[in-house]
Structure formats: structure tokens, C-alpha cells
C-alpha positions as CSV (number, residue, x, y, z in Angstrom):
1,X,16.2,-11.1,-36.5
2,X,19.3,-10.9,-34.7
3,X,19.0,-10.8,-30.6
4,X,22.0,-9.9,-28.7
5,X,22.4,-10.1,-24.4
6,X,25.6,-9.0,-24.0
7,X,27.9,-5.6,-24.7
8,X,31.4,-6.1,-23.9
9,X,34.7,-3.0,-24.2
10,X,37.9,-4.4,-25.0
11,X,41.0,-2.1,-24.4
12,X,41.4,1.0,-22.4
13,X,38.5,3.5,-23.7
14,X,35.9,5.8,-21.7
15,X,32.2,5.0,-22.4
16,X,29.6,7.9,-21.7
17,X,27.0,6.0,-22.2
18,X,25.7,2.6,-24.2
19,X,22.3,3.5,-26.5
20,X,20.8,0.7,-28.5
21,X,18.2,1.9,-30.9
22,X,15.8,-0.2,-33.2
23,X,16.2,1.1,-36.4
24,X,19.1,1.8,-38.9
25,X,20.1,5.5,-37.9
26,X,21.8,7.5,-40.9
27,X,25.5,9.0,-40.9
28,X,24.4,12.4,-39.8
29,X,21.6,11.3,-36.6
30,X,25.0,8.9,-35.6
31,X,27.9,12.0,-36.1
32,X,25.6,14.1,-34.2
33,X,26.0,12.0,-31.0
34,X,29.7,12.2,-31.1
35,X,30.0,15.5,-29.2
36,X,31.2,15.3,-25.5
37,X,28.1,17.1,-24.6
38,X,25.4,14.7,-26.2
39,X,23.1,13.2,-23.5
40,X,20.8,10.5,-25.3
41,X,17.2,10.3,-24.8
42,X,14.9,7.6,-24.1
43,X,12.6,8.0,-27.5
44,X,10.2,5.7,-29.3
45,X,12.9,3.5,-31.0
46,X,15.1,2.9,-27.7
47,X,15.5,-0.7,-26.4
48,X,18.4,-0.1,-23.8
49,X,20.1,2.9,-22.6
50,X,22.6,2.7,-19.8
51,X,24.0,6.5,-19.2
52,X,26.2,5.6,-16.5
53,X,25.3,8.0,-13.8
54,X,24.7,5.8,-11.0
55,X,27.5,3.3,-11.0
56,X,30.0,1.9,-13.3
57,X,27.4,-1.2,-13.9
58,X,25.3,0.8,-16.1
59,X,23.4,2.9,-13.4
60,X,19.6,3.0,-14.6
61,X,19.6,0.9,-17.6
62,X,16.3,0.2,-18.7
63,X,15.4,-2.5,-21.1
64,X,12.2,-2.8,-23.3
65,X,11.1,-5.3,-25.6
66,X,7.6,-3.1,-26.6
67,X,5.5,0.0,-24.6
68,X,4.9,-0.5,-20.8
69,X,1.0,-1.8,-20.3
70,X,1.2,-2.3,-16.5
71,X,3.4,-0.6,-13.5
72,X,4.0,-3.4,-11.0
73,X,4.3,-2.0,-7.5
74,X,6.4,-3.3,-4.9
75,X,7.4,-2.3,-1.2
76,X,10.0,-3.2,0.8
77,X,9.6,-3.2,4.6
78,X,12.0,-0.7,6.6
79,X,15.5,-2.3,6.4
80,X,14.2,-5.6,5.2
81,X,15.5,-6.3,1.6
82,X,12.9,-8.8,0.6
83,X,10.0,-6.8,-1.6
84,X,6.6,-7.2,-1.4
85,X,4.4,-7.6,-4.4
86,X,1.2,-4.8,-3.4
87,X,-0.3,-4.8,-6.9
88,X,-0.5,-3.8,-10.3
89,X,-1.9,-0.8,-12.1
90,X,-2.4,0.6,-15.7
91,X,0.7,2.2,-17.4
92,X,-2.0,5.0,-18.0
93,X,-2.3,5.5,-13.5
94,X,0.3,7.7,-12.5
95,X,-0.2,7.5,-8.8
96,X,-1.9,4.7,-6.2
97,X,-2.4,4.8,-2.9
98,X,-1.4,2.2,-0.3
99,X,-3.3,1.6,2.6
100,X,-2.3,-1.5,3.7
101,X,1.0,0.5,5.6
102,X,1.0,0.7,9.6
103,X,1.9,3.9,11.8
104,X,5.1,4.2,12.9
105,X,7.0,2.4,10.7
106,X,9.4,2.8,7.2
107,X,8.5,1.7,3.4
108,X,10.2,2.2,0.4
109,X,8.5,1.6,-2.8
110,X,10.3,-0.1,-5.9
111,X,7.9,0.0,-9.5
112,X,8.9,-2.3,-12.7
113,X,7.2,-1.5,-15.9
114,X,5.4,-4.8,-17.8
115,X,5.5,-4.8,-21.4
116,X,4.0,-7.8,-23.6
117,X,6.8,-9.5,-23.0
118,X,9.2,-8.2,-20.6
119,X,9.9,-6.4,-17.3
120,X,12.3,-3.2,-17.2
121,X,14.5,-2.5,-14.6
122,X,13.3,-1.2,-11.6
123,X,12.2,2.5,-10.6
124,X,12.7,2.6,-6.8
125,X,12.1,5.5,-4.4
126,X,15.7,6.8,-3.3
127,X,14.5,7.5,0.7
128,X,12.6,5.7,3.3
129,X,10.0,7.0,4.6
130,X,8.3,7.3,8.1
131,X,4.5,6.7,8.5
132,X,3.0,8.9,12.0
133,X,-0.5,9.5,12.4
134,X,-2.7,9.9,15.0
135,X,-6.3,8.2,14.8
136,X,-8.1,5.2,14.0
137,X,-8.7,4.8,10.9
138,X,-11.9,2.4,9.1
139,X,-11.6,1.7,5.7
140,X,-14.4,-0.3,3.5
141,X,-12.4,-3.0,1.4
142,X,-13.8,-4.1,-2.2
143,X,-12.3,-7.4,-3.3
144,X,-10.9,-8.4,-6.5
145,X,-10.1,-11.3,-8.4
146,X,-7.2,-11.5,-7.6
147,X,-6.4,-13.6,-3.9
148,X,-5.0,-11.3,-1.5
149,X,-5.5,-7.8,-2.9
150,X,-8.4,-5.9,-2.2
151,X,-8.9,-2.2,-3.3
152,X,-9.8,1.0,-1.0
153,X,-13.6,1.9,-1.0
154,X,-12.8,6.0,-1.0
155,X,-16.4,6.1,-0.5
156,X,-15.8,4.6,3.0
157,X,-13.0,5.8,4.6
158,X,-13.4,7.0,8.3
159,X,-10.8,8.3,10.5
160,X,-11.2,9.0,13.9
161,X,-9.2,11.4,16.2
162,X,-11.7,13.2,18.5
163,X,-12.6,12.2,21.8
164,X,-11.2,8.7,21.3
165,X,-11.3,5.9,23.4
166,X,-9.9,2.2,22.2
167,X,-11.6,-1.0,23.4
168,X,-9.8,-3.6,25.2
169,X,-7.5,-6.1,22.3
170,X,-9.5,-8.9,23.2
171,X,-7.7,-12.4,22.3
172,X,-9.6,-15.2,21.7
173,X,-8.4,-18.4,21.8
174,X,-9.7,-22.1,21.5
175,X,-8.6,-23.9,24.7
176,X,-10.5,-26.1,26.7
177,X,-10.6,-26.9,30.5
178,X,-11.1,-31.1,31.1
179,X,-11.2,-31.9,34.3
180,X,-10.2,-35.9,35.7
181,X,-9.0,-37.8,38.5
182,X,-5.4,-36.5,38.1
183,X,-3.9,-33.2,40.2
184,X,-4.2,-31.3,37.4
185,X,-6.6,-30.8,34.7
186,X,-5.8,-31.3,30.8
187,X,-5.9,-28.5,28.2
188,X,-7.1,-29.3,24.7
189,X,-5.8,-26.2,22.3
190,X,-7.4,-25.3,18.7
191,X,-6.3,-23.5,16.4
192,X,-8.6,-20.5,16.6
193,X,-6.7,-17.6,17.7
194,X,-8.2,-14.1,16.9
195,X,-8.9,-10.1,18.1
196,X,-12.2,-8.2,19.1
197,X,-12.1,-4.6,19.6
198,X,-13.8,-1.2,18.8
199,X,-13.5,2.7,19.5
200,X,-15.5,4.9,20.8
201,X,-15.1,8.7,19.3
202,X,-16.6,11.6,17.7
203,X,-18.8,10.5,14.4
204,X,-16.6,13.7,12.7
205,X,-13.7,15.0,13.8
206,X,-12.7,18.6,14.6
207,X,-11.3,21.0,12.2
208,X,-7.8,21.7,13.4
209,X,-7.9,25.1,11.8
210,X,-11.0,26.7,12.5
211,X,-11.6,24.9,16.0
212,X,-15.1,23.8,14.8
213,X,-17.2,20.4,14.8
214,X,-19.7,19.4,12.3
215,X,-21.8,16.4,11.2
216,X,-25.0,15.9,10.4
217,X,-27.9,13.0,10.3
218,X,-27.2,11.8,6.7
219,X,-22.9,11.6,7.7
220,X,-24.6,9.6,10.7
221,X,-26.6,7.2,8.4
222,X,-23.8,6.9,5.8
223,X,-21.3,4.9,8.8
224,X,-24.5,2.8,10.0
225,X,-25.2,1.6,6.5
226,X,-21.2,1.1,6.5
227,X,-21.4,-0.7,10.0
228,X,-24.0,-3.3,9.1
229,X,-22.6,-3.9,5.8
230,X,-21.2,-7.6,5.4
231,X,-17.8,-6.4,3.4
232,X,-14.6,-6.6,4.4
233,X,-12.6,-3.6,6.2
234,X,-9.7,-2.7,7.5
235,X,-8.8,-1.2,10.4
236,X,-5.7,0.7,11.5
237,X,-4.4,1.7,15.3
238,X,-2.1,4.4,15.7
239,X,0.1,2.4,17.6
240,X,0.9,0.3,14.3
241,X,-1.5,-2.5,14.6
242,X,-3.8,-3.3,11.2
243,X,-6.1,-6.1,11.1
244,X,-8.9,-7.6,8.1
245,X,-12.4,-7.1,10.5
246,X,-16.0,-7.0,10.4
247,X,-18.0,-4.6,11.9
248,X,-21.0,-5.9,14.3
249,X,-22.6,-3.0,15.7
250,X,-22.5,0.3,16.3
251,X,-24.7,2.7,18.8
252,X,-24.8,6.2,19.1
253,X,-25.5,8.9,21.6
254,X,-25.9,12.7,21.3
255,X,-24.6,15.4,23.3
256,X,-27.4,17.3,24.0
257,X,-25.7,20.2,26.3
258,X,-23.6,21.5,22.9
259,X,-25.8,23.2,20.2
260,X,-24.5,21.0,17.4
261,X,-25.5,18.0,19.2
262,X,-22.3,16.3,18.4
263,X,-22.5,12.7,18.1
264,X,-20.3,10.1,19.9
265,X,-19.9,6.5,18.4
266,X,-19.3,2.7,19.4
267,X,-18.6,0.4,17.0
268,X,-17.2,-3.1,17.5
269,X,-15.0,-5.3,15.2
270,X,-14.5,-8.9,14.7
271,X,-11.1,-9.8,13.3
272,X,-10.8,-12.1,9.8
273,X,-7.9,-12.3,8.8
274,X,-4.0,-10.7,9.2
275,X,-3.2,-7.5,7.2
276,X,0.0,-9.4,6.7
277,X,0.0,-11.5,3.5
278,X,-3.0,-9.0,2.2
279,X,-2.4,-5.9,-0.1
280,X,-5.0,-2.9,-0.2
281,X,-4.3,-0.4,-3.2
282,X,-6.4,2.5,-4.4
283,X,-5.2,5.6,-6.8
């Protein structure tokens, strides 16, 4: 089988396009391409196809050796050109969702196809795009076997925008105090270093169409089951903060002078581990 990596023009001529098909086409299928007009098509039996519409280096060529089993998703950070691998998903999937973003900042998404045996050129989003939101937002994570990427739980995700009051960031830090027979006392430093936090806000949140507030006992027991659950979660600021938590507790306390007896919340959150160097994907 012959294998070629490289097309080369020699002379002056003008190239619409470069088409490499896997199969022996006959006379007519080839003099039917010949007209100025003819735009090829990415078919069954197409390896390459550079049409030449983006740049005079072949634009979009795309290569495949066989059919596209995985999309491999990657994002690139605002301006920063280094891409970062978020995960992979079934050819099949034809969206995902990526909650591992923060608020108020810019992505850009770049996908390769995987075949058996190959990657094809990238498919990347042509804009930037600004994230702005404004709540807290909770969201159960479900690991995988992969390290570092987790999935969504869209059973468990819990935004909250009503009546919303933040905890103090509290850092916490390893250092010790050791007092001696010197002016000053020594320091000893660890290497523990992490956040504890939690919100207090309406269990639901306010329809911003109709004005109204709803929630109910069962919505109530759903987030304490979440609460004292040991997974994972994630948990998002509005300011553009994310951190890997647990939950430890959560209490509860009814207003009693409105007739739905709208429920107010506390939880608090232990943090594990950065959202930096993590990936959470759902679709």
C-alpha cells in the first residue's frame, strides 16, 4: 500500500483546492470536478481535503486515517496559548458541558477528532468568550477512572442567588509558635495550606419572571442528603474563585412571617483540592 506525507506544486499554477480520495475514481466522477465552480465534499472515501479558504497553508485541512470514535476537548485559557486537555467524549455526543470554568473570565475551546489511529486537525471555536454570573453555585462531582476528571452530578446542581451572604475565606495554615530563651520566638511552617467557607441563602431562588418563591420539604431533604454526602463537590464564587470541597454541615431556619415559609440555608465547606489541574465535564 502506498503512503504518501507530502503534496508539492511546481511552476506557476492556481490550486482551488487539494482532495485525496481512497479509491480509484473513473474518467467521468474526475472530469466532473474540473469546473471552476466545483467545491469538494468531505464523503466516506475522503482522507485529506484542504479547500484553501482560510490561508494559503491549506486552511482547514483535515486528515483521517478511519471514522472519528472520540472528540477530544481542549480549552485554552483567555489569551494564554497553552491548551488544556478537559476530556474526551463519544464521536456519537454532540455537545458537553464544562463546569470547571470561573466567572469573569475568557475560554476558547479547540476539539480534535480520534480515530483508531490518528488525530485530525483541530476544530476550534473562532471567538472568546466571557463567563458573568451572579450566584454561588454547588455542584455534586462523580469521579472517574480517569485522574483528574470528574463528571457533573446534574442531579445535584445548586445555585444560589437569593438573599446571599458569603462566609469569611478562611486560610488555614500549618505554622507553629515555639517559644525559647531568644528575643524572638521560632516559627516552624508545614505544608498544609487550605480554605473553609460557606453561604448562607435562600434553599430556592426567586423566579425573575414572575417575582415568586417556591420550595418545598422534599427540595429541602434532597440538599441535606447532598450536604452529608461524602462525594466530592465543587464550588464556584461569583467573584471567579472555584475550589474541590466537602460539605460538613448544613442548618436551616424558616421564615415563619411569609406564607410560603421560605427557607434560608447554612452550609459549610472544607476545601480538598484546587480546581486548577482538575477537569469537570458533563453533556
Amino acid at each position: 500500500m502506498l503512503s504518501y506525507n507530502k503534496y508539492k506544486l511546481y511552476g506557476n499554477s492556481l490550486t482551488d483546492y487539494i482532495w485525496v480520495h481512497n479509491v480509484v475514481d473513473s474518467q467521468t466522477t474526475i472530469d466532473s470536478t474540473t469546473g471552476y465552480t466545483y467545491a469538494p465534499q468531505w464523503d466516506s472515501k475522503t482522507v485529506f481535503l484542504a479547500p484553501f479558504t482560510e490561508n494559503i497553508n491549506g486552511g482547514e485541512g483535515t486528515v483521517s486515517t478511519g471514522n472519528v470514535v472520540n472528540w477530544l476537548i481542549y480549552r485554552q485559557d483567555g489569551t494564554n496559548q497553552t491548551l488544556n486537555y478537559i476530556g474526551s467524549v463519544p464521536s456519537s455526543q454532540n455537545n458537553f458541558i464544562d463546569y470547571g470554568i470561573l466567572n469573569n473570565a475568557q475560554y476558547k475551546y479547540i476539539i480534535y477528532g480520534e480515530t483508531d489511529s490518528a488525530l485530525t486537525t483541530p476544530i476550534s471555536q473562532q471567538n472568546i468568550q466571557q463567563t458573568s454570573w451572579w450566584n454561588w453555585s454547588l455542584v455534586g462531582l462523580v469521579e472517574t477512572d480517569k485522574d483528574n476528571q470528574f463528571y457533573g452530578d446534574t442531579n445535584n446542581i445548586w445555585l444560589f442567588d437569593s438573599n446571599l451572604t458569603s462566609n469569611a475565606l478562611e486560610q488555614n495554615v500549618d505554622k507553629t509558635v515555639m517559644s525559647n530563651f531568644t528575643q524572638f520566638p521560632k516559627v516552624s511552617t508545614g505544608q498544609m495550606n487550605y480554605l473553609t467557607t460557606g453561604i448562607t441563602a435562600l434553599l430556592s431562588n426567586v423566579d425573575k419572571t414572575t417575582g415568586k418563591y417556591t420550595d418545598s420539604v422534599d427540595l429541602y431533604n434532597k440538599f441535606n442528603a447532598f450536604i452529608a454526602d461524602s462525594s466530592l463537590k465543587l464550588l464556584r464564587d461569583r467573584k471567579g474563585n472555584g475550589w474541590i470541597v466537602s460539605t460538613d454541615k448544613c442548618s436551616a431556619n424558616y421564615n415563619d412571617v411569609t406564607s410560603e415559609q421560605m427557607i434560608t440555608v447554612n452550609f459549610t465547606a472544607t476545601q480538598l483540592d484546587t480546581l486548577s489541574g482538575n477537569s469537570v465535564i458533563g453533556g
